[in-house]
C-alpha positions in Angstrom: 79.8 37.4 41.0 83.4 39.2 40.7 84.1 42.1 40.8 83.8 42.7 36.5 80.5 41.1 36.7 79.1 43.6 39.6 80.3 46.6 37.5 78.5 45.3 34.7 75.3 45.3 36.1 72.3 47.3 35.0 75.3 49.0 32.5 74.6 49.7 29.2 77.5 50.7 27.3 80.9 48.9 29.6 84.5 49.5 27.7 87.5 48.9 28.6 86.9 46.2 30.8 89.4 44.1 29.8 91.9 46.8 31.2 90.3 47.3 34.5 90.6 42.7 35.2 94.3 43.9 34.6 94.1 46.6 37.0 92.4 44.2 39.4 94.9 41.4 39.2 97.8 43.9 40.0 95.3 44.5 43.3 94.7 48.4 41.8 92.6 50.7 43.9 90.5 52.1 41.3 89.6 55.5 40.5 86.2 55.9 39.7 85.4 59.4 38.1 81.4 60.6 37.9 81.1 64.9 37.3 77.4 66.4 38.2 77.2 70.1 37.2 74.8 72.2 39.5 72.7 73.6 37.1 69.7 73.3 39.6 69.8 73.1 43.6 68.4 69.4 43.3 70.0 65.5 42.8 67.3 63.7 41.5 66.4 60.2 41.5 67.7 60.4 38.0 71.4 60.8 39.8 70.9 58.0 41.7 71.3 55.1 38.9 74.9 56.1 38.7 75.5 57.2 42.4 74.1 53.7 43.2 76.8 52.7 40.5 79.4 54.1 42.5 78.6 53.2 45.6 79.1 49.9 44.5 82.7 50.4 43.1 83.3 51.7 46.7 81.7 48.6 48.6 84.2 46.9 46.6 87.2 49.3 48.4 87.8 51.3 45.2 87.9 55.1 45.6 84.7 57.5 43.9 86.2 60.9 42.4 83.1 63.3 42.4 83.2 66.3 40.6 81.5 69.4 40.8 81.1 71.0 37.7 81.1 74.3 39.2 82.5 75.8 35.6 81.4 73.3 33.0 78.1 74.3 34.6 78.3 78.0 33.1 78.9 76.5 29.9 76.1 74.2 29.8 76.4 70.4 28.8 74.8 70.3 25.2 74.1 66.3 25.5 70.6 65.3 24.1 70.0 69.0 23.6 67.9 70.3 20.5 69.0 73.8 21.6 71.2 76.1 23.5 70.5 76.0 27.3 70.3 79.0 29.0 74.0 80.5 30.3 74.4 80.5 34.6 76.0 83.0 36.2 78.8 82.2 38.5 76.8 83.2 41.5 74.1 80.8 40.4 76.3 77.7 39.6 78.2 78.3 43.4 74.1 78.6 45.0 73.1 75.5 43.6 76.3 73.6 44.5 75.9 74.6 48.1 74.1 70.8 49.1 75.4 68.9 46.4 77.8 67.1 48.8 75.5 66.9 51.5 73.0 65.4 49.1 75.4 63.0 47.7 76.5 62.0 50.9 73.0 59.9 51.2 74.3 57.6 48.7 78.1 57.5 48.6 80.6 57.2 51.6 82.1 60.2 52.3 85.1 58.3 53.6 85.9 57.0 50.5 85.4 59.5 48.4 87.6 62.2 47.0 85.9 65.5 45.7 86.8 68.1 43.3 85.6 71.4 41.7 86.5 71.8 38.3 87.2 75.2 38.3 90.4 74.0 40.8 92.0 73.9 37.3 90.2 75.8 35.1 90.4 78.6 36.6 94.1 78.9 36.1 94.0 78.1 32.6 95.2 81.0 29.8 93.5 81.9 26.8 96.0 79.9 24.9 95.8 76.9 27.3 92.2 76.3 25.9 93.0 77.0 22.1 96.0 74.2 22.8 93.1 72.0 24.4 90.7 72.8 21.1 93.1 71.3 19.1 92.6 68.5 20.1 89.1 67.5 18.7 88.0 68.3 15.1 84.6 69.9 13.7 83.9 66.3 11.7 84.1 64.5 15.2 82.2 66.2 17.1 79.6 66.3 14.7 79.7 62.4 15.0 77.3 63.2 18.3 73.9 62.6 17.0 72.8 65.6 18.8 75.3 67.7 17.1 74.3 66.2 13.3 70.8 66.5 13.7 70.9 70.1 14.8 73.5 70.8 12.2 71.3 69.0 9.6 68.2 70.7 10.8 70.3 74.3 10.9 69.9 74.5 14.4 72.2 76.7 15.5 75.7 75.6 17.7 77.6 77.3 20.0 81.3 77.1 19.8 81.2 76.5 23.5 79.3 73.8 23.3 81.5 71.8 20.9 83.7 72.6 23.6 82.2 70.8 26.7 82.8 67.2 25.7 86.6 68.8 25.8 86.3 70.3 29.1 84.8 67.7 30.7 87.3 65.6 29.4 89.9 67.5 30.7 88.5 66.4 34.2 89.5 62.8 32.9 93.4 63.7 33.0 93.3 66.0 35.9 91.8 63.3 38.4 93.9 60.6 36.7 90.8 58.3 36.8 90.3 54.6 35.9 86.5 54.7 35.4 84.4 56.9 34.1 80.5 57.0 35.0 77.8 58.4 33.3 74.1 58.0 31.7 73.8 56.8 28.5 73.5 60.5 26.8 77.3 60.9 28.2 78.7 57.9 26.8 80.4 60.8 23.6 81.9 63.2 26.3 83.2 59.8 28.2 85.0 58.6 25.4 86.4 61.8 24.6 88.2 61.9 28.3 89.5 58.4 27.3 91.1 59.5 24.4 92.4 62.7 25.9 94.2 60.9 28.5 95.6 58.4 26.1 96.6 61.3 24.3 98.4 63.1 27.3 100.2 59.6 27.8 97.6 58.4 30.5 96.2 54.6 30.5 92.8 55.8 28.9 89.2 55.5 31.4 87.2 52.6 30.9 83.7 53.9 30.1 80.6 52.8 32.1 76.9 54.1 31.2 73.8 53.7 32.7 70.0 53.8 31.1 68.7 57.0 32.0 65.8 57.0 34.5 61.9 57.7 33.5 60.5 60.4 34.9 56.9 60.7 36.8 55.1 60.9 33.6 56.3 57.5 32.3 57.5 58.6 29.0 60.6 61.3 29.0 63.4 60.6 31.0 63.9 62.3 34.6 65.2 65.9 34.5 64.5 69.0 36.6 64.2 70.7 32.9 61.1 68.7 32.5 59.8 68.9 36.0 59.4 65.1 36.2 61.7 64.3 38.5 62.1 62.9 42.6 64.9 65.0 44.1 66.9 63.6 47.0 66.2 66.8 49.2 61.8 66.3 48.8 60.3 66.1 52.0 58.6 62.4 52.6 55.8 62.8 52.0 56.1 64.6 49.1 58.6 61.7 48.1 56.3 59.2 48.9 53.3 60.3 46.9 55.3 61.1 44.0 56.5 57.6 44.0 52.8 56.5 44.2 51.6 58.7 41.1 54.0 56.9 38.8 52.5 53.6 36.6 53.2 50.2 36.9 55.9 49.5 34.3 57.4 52.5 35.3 57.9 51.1 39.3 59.6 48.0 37.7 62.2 50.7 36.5 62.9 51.8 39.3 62.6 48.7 41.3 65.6 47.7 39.3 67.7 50.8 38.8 67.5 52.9 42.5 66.3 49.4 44.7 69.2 47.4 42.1 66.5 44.5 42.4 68.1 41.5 40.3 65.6 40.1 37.7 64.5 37.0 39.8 63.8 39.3 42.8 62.0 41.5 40.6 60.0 38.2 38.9 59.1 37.0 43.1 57.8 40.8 43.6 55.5 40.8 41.0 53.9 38.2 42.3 52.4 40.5 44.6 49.4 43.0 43.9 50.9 46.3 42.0 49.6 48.5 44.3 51.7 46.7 47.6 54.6 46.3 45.4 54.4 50.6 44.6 53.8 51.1 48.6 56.6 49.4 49.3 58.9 50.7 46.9 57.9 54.1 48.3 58.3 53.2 52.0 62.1 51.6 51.3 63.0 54.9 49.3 61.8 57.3 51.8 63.5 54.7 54.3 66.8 55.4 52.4 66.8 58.9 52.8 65.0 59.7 56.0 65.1 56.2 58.3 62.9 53.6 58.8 60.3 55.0 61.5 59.9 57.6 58.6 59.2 56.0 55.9 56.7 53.5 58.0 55.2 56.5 59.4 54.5 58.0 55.5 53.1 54.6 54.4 50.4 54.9 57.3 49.4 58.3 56.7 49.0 57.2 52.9 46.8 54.5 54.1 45.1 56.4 55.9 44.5 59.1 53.5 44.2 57.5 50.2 42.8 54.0 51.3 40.5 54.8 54.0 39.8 58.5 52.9 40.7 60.1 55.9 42.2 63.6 56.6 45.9 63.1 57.2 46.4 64.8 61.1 49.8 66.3 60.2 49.6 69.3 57.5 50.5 72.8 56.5 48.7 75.8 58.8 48.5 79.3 57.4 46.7 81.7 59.6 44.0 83.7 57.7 45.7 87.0 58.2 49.0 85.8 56.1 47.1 84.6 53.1 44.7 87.8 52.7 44.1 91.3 54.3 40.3 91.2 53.5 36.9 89.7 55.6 37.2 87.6 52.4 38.8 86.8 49.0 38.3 84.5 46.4 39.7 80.8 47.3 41.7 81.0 44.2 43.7 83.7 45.6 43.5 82.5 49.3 45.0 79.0 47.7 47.6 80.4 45.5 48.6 82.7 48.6 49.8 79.3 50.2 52.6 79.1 47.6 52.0 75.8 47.5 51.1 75.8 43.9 53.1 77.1 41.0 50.6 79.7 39.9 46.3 81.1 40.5 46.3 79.3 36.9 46.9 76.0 38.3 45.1 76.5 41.1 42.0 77.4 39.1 42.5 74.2 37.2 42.5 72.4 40.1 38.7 73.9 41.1 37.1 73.2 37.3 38.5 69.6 37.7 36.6 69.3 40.6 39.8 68.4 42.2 39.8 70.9 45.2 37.4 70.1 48.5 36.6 72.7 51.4 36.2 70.8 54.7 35.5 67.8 52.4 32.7 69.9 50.3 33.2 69.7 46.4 34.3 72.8 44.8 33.8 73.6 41.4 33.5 77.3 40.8 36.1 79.0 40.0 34.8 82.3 41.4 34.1 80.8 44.7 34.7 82.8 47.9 35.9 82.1 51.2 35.1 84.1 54.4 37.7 84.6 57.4 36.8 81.2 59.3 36.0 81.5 63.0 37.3 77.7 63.0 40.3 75.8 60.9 39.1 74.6 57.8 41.0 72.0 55.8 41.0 72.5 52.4 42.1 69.7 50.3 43.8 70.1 46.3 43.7 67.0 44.6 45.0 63.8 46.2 48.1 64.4 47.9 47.9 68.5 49.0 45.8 69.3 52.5 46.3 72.6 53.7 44.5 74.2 57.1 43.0 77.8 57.1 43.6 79.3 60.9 40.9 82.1 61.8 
């Protein structure tokens, strides 16, 4: 394949490539612009389509322009949005950027890749720098964005800011000079916007490059920390790896494709296989991507082990009795829920009326159920994936 071809792959939306073979032929490096704004601590899986995207434009000796959208963030990017997200502080955009390089350094070369914050140049902007930049788009066009029309149709209401973001983050466009711009398919309005804002400020305008966006655990929406259905880069493995496991077959295809970049014949040779060895591996060469190897072997025997053979996995959180509850004894709702290792007692009650939660292997189904100090560990098991042992 050349180098157009490569680009193209697993794309969805590609313009401008006619400019970029130019580019090429003149032997161009490119500059390949992709902006993530830290509006949660986490990359997800989700990320990973187009950092895998850029990673490739840098094993091809271009150069990747990452930028943190440490002030688009407080704004909040309105794309696919049926309503106005809720405003960041400073403080909170700068804590979740804190390991967003670190994180994207598991994908991209840091080498070969040239980072910026966005408020580099925003910050100094006046009052009447922005109002200049606002002229530049009109109320009918940016109500060409389906998400815009349909909230405007439904009377929905719109921020002002928010018509502003495609702006600002095409803004980033001209600053960083870029070539390319990547994004997911819900970004492909703000990426055309930067094209025409550099043409405008007498730039060669981006090519535009989307990718599909990702499905999430539950098979249907697509991956976001909003919806809690998502694989972040920074889970631990084995939290990774039976994540990867709960999702359904089509779904593992997906991903097969878009994080493993499987081409359709390898994908046709792999389902050849059982789906169950096909998921189990795709979750040992993920957790093998970010943690090595002897890890990701390491998580496919103890998920053997556990879920195959039904076995207690040896390795597993301890809480000594004394940290979960000052009492003789307490409810195991509360002594569960004390291990902050569910999101609430609700959940964790849930959890016991499903017959989901086991004591030393025992059944437990009553929700009012207590639990003495043990004078030995006890393992008490949530479900299919969360052990936990009680210390006396």
């Amino acid at each position: 394949m050349d180098q157009i071809e490569i680009f193209a792959q697993n794309a969805e939306v590609f313009i401008g490539a006619e400019t970029l073979k130019e580019k090429l032929a003149a032997g161009k490096q490119l500059r390949v612009k992709l902006g993530v704004d830290p509006t949660r601590p986490d990359l997800t899986f989700g990320h990973m389509v187009v950092f895998n995207k850029l990673r490739q434009f840098q094993d091809l000796g271009h150069k990747a322009v990452l930028i943190i959208g440490d002030y688009t963030a407080c704004i909040g990017d309105p794309s696919g949005r049926s309503a106005l997200r809720p405003v960041l502080t400073r403080g909170e955009v700068l804590e979740n950027a804190k390991t967003y390089l670190d994180q994207a350094f598991k994908v991209l070369k840091k080498e070969q890749t040239e980072v910026h914050y966005n408020s580099e140049w925003f910050g100094k902007m006046s009052f009447a720098d922005m109002l200049g930049l606002a002229r530049k788009m009109t109320v009918a066009r940016m109500l060409e964005r389906d998400d815009f029309a349909k909230r405007y149709a439904e009377k929905t209401p719109i921020s002002i800011v928010e018509f502003l973001y495609p702006l600002v983050q095409g803004y980033d466009s001209i600053m960083v000079e870029s070539d390319v711009e990547l994004g997911g398919t819900d970004q492909l309005f703000n990426n055309l916007v930067g094209r025409d804002l550099q043409r405008d400020a007498g730039q060669a305008g981006q090519a535009v490059l989307t990718m599909p966006l990702l499905v999430g655990l539950d098979g249907e929406k697509k991956m976001s920390k909003s919806y809690g259905n998502y694989i972040a880069f920074n889970d631990a493995p084995r939290e990774m790896f039976g994540k990867i496991m709960s999702i359904g077959d089509d779904t593992m295809w997906k991903y097969y494709q878009y994080l493993m970049l499987y081409t359709p014949e390898q994908i046709l040779r792999a389902k050849r296989e059982h789906p169950m060895k096909c998921k189990k591996d795709l979750a040992c060469l993920m957790v093998s991507r970010f943690y090595g190897a002897d890890v990701g072997r390491a998580e496919l025997a103890n998920f053997e082990k556990v879920f195959s053979k039904n076995e207690i996995p040896d390795d597993m959180p301890e809480f000594a009795w004394g940290t979960l509850s000052p009492n003789a004894e307490d409810s195991l709702v509360n002594i569960m829920a004390a291990t902050n290792l569910f999101p609430s007692k609700k959940e964790v009650r849930r959890l016991v009326e499903q017959g989901a939660v086991k004591m030393d292997s025992e059944k437990i189904t009553d929700a009012f159920a207590r639990m003495a100090r043990p004078e030995k560990p006890v393992v008490l098991q949530a479900g299919k994936r969360v052990f936990m042992r009680v210390l006396p």
